[in-house]
Backbone as CSV, one residue per row, in Angstrom:
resi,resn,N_x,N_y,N_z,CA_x,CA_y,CA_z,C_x,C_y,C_z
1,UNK,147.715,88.619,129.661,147.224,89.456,130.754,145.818,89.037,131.180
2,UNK,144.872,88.456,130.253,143.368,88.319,130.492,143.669,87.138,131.566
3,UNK,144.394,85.877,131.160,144.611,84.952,132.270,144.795,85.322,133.923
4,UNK,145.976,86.138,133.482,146.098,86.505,134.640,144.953,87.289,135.828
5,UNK,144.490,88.273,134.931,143.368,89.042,135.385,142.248,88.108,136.526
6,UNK,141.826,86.624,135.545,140.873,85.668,135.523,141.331,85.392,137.005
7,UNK,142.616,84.555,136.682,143.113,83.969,138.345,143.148,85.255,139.333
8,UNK,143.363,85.772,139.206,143.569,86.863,140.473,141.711,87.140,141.145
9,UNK,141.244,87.565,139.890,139.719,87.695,140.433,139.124,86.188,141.111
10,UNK,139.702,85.430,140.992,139.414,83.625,140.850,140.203,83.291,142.735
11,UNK,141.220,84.193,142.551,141.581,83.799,143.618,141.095,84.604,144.732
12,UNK,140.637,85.961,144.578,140.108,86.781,145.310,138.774,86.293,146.280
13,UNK,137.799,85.508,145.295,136.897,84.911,145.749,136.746,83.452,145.969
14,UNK,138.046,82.738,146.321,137.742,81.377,146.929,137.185,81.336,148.413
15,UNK,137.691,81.936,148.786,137.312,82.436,150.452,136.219,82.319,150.636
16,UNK,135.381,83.290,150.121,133.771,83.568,150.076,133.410,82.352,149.374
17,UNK,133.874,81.927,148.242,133.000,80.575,147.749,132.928,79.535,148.516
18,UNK,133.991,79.100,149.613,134.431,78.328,150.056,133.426,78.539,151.374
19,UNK,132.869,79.002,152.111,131.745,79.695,152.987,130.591,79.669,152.762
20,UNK,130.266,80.111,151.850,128.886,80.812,151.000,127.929,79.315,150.973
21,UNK,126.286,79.962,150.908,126.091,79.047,150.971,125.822,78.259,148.983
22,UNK,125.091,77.267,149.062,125.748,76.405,147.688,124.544,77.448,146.783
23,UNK,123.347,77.991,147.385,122.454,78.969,146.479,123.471,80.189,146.052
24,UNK,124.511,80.783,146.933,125.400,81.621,146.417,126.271,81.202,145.640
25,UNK,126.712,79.883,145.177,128.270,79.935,144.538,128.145,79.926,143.715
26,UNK,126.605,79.610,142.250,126.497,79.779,141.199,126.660,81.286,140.760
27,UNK,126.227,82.181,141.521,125.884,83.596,141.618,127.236,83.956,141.898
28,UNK,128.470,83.664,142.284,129.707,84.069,142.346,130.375,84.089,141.103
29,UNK,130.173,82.405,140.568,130.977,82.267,139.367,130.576,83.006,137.998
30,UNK,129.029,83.175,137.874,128.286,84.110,137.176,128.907,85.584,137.199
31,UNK,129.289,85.939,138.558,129.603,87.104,138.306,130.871,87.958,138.077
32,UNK,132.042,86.964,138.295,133.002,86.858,137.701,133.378,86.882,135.917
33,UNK,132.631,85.886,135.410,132.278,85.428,134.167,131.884,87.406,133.830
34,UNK,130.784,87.558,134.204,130.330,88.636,134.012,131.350,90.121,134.204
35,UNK,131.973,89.580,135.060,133.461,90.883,135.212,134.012,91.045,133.758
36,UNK,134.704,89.386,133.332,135.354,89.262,132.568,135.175,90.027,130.919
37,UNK,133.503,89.475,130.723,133.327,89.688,129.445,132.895,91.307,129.396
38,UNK,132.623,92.042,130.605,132.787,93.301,130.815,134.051,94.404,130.444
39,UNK,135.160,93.390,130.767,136.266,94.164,129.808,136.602,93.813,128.571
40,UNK,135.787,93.092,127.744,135.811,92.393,126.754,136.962,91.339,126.462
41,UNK,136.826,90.494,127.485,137.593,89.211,127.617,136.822,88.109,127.605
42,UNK,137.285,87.267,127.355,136.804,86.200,126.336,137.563,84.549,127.119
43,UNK,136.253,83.629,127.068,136.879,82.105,127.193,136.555,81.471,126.397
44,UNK,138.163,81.063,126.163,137.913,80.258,124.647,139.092,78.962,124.673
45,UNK,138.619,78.060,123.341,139.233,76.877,123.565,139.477,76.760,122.125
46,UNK,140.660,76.033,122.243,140.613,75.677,120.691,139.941,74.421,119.661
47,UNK,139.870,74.752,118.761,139.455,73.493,118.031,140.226,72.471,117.375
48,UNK,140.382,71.521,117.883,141.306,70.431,117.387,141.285,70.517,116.237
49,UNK,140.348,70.737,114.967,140.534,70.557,113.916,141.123,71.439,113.186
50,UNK,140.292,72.830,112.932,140.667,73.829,112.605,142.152,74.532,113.238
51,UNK,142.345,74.466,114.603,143.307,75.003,115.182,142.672,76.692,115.571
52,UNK,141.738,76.863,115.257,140.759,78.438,115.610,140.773,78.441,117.027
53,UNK,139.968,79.288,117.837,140.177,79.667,119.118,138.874,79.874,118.805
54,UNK,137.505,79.614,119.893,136.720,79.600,119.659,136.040,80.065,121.161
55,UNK,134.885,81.024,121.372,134.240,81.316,122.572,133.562,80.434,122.977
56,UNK,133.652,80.027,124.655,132.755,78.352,124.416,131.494,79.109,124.970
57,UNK,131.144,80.770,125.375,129.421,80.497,125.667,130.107,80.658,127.467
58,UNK,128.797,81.283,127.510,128.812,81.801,129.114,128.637,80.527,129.963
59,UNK,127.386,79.093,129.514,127.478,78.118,130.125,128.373,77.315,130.592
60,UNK,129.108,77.622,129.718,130.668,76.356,129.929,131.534,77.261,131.038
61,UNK,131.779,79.017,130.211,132.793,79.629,131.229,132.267,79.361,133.111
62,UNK,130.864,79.553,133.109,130.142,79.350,134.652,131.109,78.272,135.146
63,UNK,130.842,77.250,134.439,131.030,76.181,134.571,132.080,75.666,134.998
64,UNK,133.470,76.164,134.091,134.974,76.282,134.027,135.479,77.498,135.489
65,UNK,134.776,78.401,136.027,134.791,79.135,137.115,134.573,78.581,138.067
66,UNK,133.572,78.107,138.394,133.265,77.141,139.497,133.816,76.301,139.410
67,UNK,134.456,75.743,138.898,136.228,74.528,138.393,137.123,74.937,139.084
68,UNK,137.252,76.338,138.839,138.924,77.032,139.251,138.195,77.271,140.697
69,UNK,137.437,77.583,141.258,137.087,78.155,142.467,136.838,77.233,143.433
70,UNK,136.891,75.956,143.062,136.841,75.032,143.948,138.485,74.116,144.172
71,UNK,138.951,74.286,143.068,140.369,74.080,143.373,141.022,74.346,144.850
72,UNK,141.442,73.495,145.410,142.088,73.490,146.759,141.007,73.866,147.795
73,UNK,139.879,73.855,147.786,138.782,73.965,148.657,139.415,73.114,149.514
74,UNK,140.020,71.897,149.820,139.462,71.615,151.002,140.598,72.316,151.992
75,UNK,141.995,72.486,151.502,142.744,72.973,152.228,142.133,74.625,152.819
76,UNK,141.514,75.363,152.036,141.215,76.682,152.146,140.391,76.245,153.271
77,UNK,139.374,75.237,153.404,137.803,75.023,154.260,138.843,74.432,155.914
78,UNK,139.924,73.751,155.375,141.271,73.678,156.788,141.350,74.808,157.616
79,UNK,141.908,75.848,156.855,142.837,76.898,157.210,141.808,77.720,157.864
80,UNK,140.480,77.570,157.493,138.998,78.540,157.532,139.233,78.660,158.942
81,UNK,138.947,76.902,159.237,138.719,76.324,160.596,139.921,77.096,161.433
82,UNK,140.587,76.266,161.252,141.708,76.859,162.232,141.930,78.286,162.750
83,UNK,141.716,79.025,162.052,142.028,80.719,161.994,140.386,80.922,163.009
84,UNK,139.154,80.180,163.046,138.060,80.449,163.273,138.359,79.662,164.841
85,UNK,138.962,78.799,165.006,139.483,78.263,166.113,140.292,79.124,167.263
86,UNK,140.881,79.765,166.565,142.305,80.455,167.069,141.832,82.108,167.155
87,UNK,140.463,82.482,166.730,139.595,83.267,167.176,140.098,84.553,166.328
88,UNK,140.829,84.379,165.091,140.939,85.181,163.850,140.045,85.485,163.091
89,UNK,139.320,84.507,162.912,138.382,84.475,162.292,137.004,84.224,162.610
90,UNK,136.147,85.299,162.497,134.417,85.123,162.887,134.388,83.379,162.525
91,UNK,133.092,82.553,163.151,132.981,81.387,163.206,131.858,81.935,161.727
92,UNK,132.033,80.721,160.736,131.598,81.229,159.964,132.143,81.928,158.865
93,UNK,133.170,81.908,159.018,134.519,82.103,157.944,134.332,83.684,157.378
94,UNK,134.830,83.826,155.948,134.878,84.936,155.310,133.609,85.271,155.085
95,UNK,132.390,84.614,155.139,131.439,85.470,154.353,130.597,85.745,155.881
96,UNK,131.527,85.746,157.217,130.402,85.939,157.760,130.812,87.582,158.212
């Protein structure tokens, strides 16, 4: 369920990341991260050796967020256009 949770909030805000300017998108993925460990959910990886599951640390999750949130950017930064073309969309996409 936590996965799931992750992508849905992950997918909620590609839009806005995909817009925003680049001083905002650290501050997106931060605050996601920050959703997460708010319900006491956790990113973790395993250890090859041990086989343990291990928390990698808020640096890496930032890190691993802004990963997933840029996924398919360029098609999303396509579709932006077009819809902003076709006068659906404020020029200036979702975050405007």
């Amino acid at each position: 369920a936590g996965n799931l949770t992750y992508r849905n909030i992950v997918a909620l805000n590609k839009g806005l990341y995909t817009t925003c300017k680049k001083s905002d998108k650290l501050k997106i993925s931060r605050s996601i991260v920050a959703a997460i460990r708010e319900t006491n959910g956790r990113f973790l990886e395993q250890d090859s050796v041990t086989k343990l599951w291990n928390d990698i640390g808020d640096k890496k999750a930032v890190e691993k967020t802004s990963q997933a949130l840029r996924e398919g950017q360029p098609k999303l930064r396509k579709k932006i256009i077009e819809l902003e073309t076709q006068g659906v969309l404020p020029v200036g996409g979702a975050a405007a």
